[in-house]
C-alpha positions in Angstrom: 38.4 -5.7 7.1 41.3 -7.2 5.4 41.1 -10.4 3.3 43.2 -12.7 5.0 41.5 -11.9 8.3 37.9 -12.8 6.6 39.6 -16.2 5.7 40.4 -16.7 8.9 36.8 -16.3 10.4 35.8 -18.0 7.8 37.8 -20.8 8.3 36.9 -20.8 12.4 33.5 -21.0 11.5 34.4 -24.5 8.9 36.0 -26.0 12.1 32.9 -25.7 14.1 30.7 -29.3 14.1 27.8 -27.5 12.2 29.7 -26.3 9.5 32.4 -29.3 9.4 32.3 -31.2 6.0 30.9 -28.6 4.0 33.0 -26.9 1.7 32.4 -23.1 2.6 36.1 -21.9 1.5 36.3 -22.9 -2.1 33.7 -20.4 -4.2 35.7 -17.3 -1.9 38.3 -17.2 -4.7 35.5 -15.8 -6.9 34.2 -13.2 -4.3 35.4 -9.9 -4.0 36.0 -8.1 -0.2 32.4 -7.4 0.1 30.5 -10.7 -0.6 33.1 -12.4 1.4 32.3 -10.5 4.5 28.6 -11.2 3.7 29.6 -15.1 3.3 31.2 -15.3 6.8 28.6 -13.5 8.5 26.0 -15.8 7.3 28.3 -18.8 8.8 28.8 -17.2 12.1 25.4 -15.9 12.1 24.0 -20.0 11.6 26.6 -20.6 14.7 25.4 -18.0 16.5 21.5 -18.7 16.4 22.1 -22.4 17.3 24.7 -21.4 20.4 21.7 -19.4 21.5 18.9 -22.3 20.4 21.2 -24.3 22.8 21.3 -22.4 25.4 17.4 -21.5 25.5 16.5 -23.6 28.3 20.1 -23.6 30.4 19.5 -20.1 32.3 19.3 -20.1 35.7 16.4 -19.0 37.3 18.1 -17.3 40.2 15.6 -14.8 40.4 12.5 -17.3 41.2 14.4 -18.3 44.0 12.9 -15.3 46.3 
């Protein structure tokens, strides 16, 4: 994956309210292709888990309903 498309997951995943106000952009000057793509998956990965965590007890439980 190109650089500039890294940042720009990266700098999705700054704008979300778990991430916002911590400085996750700065020490990617110093990190090569590889470690970056390891850096934003760790941030999306943290978003990820807690969309899940949040939505652990909104499913519908359609199939009680029989």
């Amino acid at each position: 994956m190109k650089r500039v498309e890294l940042l720009a997951r990266l700098k999705t995943a700054q704008q979300h309210d778990l991430i916002r106000g911590r400085d996750i952009t700065t020490l990617t000057a110093f990190m090569n292709n590889t470690a970056l793509e390891e850096h934003v998956e760790h941030f999306e990965q943290i978003i990820e888990d807690h969309r899940k965590k949040a939505q652990g007890g909104s499913f519908s439980t359609a199939s009680h309903a029989n």
